[in-house]
VEXMARSE-984057 format. One line per 8 residues: number of its first residue (from 1); for each residue x negated, y, z of C-alpha. Coordinates in nm, 3 decimals, padded with zeros to 5 digits, always signed. Layout:
NUM	X/Y/Z | ...;
//
This chain:
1	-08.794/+12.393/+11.803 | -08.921/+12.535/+11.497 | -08.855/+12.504/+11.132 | -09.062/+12.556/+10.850 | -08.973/+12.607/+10.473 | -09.209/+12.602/+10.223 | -09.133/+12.718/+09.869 | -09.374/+12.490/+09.684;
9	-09.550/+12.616/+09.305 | -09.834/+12.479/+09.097 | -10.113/+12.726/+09.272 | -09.925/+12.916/+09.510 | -09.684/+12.867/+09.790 | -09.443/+13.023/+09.991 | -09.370/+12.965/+10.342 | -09.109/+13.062/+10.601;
17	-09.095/+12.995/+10.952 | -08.763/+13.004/+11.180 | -08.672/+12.919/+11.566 | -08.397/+12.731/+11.694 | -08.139/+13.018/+11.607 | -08.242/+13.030/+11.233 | -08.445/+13.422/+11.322 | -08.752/+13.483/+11.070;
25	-09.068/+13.521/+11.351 | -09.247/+13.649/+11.079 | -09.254/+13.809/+10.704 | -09.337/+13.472/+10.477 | -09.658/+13.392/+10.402 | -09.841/+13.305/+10.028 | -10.114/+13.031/+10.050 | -10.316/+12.889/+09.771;
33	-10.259/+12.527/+09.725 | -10.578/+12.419/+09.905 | -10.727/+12.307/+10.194 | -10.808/+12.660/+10.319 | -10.454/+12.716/+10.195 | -10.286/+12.493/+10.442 | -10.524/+12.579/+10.758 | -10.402/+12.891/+10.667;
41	-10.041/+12.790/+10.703 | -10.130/+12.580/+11.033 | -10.289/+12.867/+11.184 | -09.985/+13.101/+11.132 | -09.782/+12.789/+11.295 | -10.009/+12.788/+11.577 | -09.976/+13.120/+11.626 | -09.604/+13.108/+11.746;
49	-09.678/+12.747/+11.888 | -09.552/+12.562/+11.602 | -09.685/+12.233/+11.672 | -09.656/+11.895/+11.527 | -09.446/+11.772/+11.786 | -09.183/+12.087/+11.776 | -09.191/+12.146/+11.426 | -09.011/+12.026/+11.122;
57	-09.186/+12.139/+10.820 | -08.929/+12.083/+10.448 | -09.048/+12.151/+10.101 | -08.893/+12.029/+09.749 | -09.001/+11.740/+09.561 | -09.133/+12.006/+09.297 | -09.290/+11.805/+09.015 | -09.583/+11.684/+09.158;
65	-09.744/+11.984/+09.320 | -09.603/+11.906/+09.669 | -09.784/+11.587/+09.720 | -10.135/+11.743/+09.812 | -09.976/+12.015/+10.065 | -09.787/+11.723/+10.175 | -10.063/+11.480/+10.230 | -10.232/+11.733/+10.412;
73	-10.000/+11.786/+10.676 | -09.894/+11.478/+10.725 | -10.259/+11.346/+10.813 | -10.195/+11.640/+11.042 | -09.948/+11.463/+11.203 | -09.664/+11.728/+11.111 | -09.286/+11.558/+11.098 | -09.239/+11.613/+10.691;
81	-08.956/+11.681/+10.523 | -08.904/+11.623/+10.086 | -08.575/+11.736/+09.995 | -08.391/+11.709/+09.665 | -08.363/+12.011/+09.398 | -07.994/+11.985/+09.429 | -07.929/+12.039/+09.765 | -08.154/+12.303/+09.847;
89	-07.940/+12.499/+09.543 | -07.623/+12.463/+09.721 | -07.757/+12.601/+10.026 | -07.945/+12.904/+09.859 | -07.574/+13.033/+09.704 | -07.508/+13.118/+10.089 | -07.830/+13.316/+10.131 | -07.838/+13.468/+09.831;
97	-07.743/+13.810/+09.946 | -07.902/+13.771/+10.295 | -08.240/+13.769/+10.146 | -08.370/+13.949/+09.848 | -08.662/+13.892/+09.855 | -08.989/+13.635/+09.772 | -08.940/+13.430/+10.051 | -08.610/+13.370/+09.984;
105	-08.670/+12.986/+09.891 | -08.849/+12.926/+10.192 | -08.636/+13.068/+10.452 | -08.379/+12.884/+10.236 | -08.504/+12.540/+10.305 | -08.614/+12.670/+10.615 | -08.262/+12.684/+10.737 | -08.159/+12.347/+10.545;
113	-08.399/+12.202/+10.814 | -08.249/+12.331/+11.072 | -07.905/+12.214/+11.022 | -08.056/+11.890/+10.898 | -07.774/+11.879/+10.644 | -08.042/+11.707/+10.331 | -08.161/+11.386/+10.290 | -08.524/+11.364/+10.249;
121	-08.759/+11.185/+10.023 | -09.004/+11.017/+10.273 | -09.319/+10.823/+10.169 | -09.318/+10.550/+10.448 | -09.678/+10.442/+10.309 | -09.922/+10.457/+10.093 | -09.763/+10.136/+09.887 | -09.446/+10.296/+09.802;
129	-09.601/+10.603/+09.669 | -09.851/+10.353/+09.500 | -09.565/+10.172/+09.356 | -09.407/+10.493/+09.230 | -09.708/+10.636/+09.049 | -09.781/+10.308/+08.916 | -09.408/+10.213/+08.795 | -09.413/+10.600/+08.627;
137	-09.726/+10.532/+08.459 | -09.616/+10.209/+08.320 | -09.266/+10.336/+08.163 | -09.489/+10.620/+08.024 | -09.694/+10.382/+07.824 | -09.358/+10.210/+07.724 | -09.217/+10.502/+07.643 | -09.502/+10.643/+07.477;
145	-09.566/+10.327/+07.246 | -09.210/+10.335/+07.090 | -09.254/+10.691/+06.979 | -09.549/+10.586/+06.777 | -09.296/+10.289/+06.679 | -09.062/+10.510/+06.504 | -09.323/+10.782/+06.396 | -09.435/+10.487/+06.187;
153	-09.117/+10.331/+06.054 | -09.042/+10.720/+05.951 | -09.358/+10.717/+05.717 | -09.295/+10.371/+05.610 | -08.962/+10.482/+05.484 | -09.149/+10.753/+05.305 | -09.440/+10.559/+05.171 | -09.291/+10.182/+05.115;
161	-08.942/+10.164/+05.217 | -08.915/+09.784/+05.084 | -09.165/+09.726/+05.337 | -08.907/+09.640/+05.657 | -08.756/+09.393/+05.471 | -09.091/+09.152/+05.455 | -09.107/+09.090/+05.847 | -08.838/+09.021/+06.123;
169	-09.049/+09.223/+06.329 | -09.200/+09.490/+06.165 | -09.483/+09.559/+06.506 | -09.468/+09.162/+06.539 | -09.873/+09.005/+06.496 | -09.881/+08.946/+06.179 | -09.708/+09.313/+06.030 | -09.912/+09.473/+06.304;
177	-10.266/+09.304/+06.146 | -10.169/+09.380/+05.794 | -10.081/+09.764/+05.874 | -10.371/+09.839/+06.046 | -10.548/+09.712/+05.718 | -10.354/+09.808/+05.430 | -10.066/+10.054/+05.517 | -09.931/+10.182/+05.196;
185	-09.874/+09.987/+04.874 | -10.182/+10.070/+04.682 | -10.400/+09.960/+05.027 | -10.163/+09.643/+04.961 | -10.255/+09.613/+04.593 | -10.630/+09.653/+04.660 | -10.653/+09.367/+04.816 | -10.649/+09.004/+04.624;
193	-10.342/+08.752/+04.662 | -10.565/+08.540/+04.833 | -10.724/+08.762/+05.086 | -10.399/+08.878/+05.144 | -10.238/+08.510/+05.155 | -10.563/+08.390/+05.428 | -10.467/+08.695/+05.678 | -10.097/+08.679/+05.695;
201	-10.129/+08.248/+05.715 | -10.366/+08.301/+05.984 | -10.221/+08.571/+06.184 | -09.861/+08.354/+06.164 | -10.045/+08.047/+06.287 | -09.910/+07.861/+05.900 | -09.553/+07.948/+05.846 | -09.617/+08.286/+05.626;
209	-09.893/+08.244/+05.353 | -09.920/+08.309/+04.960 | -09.546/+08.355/+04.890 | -09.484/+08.622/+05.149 | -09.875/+08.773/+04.996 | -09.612/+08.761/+04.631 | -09.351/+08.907/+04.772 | -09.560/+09.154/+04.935;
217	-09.790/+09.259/+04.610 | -09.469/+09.266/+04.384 | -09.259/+09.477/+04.613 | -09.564/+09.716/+04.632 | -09.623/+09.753/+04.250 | -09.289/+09.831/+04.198 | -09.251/+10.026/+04.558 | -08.996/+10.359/+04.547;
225	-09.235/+10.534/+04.790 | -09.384/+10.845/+04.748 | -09.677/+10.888/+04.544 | -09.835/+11.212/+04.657 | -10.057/+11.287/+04.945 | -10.147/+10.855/+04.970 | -10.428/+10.914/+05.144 | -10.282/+11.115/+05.448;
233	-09.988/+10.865/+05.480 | -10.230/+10.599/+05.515 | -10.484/+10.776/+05.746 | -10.189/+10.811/+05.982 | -10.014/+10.492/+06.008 | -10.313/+10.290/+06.079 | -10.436/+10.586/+06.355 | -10.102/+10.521/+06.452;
241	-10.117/+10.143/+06.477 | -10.399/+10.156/+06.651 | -10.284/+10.405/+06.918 | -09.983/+10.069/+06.979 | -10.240/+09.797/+07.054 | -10.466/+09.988/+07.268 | -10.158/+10.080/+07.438 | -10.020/+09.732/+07.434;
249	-10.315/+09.613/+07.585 | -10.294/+09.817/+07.929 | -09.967/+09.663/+08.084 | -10.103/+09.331/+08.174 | -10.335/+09.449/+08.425 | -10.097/+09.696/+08.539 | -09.825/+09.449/+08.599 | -10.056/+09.262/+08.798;
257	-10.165/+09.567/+09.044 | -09.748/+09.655/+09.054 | -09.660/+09.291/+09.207 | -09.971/+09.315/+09.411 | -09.832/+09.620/+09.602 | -09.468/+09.501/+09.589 | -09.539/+09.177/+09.750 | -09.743/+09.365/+10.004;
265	-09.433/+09.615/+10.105 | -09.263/+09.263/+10.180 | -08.961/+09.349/+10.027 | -08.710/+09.104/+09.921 | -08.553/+09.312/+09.621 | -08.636/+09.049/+09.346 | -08.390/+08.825/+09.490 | -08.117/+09.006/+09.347;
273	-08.033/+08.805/+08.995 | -08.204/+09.053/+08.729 | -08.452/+09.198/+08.884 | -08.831/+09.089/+08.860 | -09.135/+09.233/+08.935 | -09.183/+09.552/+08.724 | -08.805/+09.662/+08.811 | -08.811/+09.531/+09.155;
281	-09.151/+09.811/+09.249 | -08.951/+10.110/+09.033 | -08.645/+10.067/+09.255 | -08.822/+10.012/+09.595 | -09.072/+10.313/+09.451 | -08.805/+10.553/+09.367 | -08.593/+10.476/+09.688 | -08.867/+10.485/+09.994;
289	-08.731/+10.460/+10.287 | -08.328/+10.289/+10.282 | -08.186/+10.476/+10.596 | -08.237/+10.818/+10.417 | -07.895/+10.679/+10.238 | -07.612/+10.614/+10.526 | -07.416/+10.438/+10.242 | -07.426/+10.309/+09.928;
297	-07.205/+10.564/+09.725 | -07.460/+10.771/+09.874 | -07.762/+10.574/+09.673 | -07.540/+10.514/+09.413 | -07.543/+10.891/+09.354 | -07.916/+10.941/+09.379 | -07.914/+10.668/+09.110 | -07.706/+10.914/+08.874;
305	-07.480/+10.623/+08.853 | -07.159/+10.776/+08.983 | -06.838/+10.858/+08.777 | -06.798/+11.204/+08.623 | -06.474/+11.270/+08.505 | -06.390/+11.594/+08.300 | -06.128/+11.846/+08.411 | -06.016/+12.145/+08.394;
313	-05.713/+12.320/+08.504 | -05.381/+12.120/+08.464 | -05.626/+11.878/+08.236 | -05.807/+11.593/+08.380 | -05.971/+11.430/+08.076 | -05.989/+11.038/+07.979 | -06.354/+11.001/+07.933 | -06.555/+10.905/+08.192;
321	-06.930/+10.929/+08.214 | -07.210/+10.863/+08.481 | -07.324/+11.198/+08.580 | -07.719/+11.137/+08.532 | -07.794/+11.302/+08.831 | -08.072/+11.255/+09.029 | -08.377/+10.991/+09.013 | -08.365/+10.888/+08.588;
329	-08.650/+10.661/+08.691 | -08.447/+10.430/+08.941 | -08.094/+10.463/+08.724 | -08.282/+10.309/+08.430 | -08.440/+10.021/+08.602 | -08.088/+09.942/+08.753 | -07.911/+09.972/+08.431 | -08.178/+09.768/+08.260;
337	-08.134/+09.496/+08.618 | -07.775/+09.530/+08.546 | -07.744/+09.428/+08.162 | -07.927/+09.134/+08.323 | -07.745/+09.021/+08.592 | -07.423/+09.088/+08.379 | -07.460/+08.769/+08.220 | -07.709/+08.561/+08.463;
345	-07.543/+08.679/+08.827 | -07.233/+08.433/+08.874 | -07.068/+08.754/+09.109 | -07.172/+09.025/+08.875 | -07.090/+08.852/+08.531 | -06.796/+08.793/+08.663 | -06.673/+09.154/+08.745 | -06.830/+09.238/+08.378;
353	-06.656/+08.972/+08.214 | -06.296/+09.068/+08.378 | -06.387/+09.440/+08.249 | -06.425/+09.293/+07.911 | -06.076/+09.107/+07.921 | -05.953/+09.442/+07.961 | -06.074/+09.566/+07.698 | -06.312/+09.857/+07.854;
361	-06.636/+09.858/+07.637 | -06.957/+09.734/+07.696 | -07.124/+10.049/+07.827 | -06.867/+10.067/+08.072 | -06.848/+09.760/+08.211 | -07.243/+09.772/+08.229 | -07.246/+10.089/+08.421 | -06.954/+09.920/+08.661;
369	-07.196/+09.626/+08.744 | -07.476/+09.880/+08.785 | -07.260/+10.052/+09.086 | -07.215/+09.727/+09.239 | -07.580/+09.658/+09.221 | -07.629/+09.938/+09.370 | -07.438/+09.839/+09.663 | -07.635/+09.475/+09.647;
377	-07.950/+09.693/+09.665 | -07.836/+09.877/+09.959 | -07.725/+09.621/+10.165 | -08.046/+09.425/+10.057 | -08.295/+09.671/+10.119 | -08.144/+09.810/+10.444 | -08.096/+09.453/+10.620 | -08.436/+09.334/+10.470;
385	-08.264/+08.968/+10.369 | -08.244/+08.811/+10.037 | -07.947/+08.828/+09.869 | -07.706/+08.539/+09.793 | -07.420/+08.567/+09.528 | -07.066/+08.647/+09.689 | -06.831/+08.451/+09.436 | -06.447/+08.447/+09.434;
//
């Protein structure tokens, strides 16, 4: 049996290959991060038989530079390893003095292969790593949207700080429409009562009209804002606003492709109370394949969702946190599930609900329903069968 570690960067990569006794049969290799790259790679394999069916080939899930190699080589029917960051640091503290030099990575995860101590990040098809690209792309257009959000309430507060008290919702249709035309209060003032009375009725389907145009005009002819460099202010929050509807624009059709692949994987994940569509393909997407996790404290780790406790010494401190470890992805769309399913899951808003009596807070009965979902998701994704509430 051989085992081969490879030591992944953005152009260049590093490879190490070991027998069945952990022995280097030869100095690492560099390879660009190519095709010709990775025949070269096979053809050093080759060389010392290597072959996909006595070979276990391991790399780190590196950003996103590892997919190609790893695409590659799986099409070449190589048994593929992805290992987490974390682990592969643990092991190289016990190397760190056998090897001093380049390679050391490589031979590194080289040897984590061959004691098969990891647990590996496997794309079991093309749909989960759809779903995973897809789901990332999606919170990045979330994400991305409310920093324009509070980029613009920051110049509004500059500008026309009266201006959040006219709307409920200051990015709700109608605010939205009247920003993108008149964003400061002389734009406001420009514009005649009635013009400005027409747009908002129209744009709140009749229940704003000419007094909220009054209160509008007044506030802005007696606004506290700033006065100097108008013109910028007002260049930048409609540039600004317009960035947020093309943006807002883009999910719909995304949604659509997301429950298009999840419903294809044939997972039953949305049973679970709290989780629809858009959570359901982040979790499955971030997860892959179940029986990579042997137990659920074992997922619930992955998920950053287990309890760090500070000590030191004699001192073990009072304040517990989650440790954030791992995937932030899949521990965000199970805390988001699990601030659901606190108060809609008869099981789960029950165990919230007795953390409450208690008297712990909020946050921490959230994140003690999101550990128990956890569990729901393991059990549920490993057996493959919806899930039914388990009430006392």
């Amino acid at each position: 049996m051989f085992y081969v570690g490879i030591d992944i960067a953005k152009q260049n990569h590093e490879a190490s290959i070991i027998d069945l006794d952990g022995k280097f049969l030869c100095e690492s290799i560099s390879f660009t991060n190519t095709q010709k790259g990775c025949e070269k790679l096979i053809a050093l394999m080759e060389k010392f038989s290597a072959t996909p069916e006595n070979a276990v080939v391991g790399m780190e899930a590196t950003g996103h530079y590892w997919l190609s190699v790893y695409s590659y080589l799986l099409e070449k029917g190589y048994d593929l390893k992805v290992i987490n960051l974390i682990q592969s640091d643990s092991f190289r503290k016990i190397y760190i003095r056998q090897t001093k030099n380049d390679s050391k990575d490589s031979f590194v995860i080289a040897q984590i292969m061959r004691f098969g101590q990891y647990s590996s990040t496997y794309l079991s098809d093309e749909n989960i790593l759809a779903l995973r690209q897809l789901s990332r792309y999606r919170l990045a257009l979330v994400d991305e949207c409310s920093d324009w959000k509070r980029k613009i309430i920051a110049l509004l507060d500059q500008v026309f700080p009266e201006y959040e008290s006219f709307f409920s919702d200051t990015f709700g249709v109608t605010s939205k429409e009247l920003l993108l035309k008149s964003s400061t209060p002389e734009d406001m003032l420009s514009v005649s009562t009635c013009k400005l009375s027409n747009m908002i009725d129209k744009c709140s389907h009749g229940r704003h009209g000419r007094a909220k145009a009054k209160e509008i005009k007044n506030a802005a002819s007696n606004s506290f804002g700033i006065k100097i460099a108008k013109d910028a202010f007002s260049f930048q929050i409609k540039q600004m606003m317009s960035q947020i509807c093309f943006i807002e624009e883009q999910p719909e059709e995304l949604e659509l492709e997301i429950s298009k692949l999840l419903h294809e994987t044939n997972s039953v994940i949305t049973t679970i109370n709290g989780i629809g569509d858009v959570l359901g393909a982040i979790i499955v997407g971030e997860i892959g394949d179940i029986s990579r996790f042997d137990s659920a404290p074992k997922l619930v780790a992955f998920a950053g969702l287990d309890v760090k406790v500070s000590q030191s010494g004699q001192f073990n401190g009072t304040q517990m946190s989650i440790s954030k470890r791992g995937s932030p992805y899949l521990r965000r769309a199970i805390w988001t599930a699990a601030n659901r399913a606190a108060f809609s899951d008869p099981a789960l808003s029950e165990h919230y609900q007795s953390l409450r009596a208690r008297g712990k807070h909020h946050l921490i009965a959230v994140g003690a329903v999101a550990r128990k979902m956890c569990n729901i998701i393991f059990a549920v994704m490993r057996d493959n069968k919806p899930y039914v509430p388990n009430c006392k």
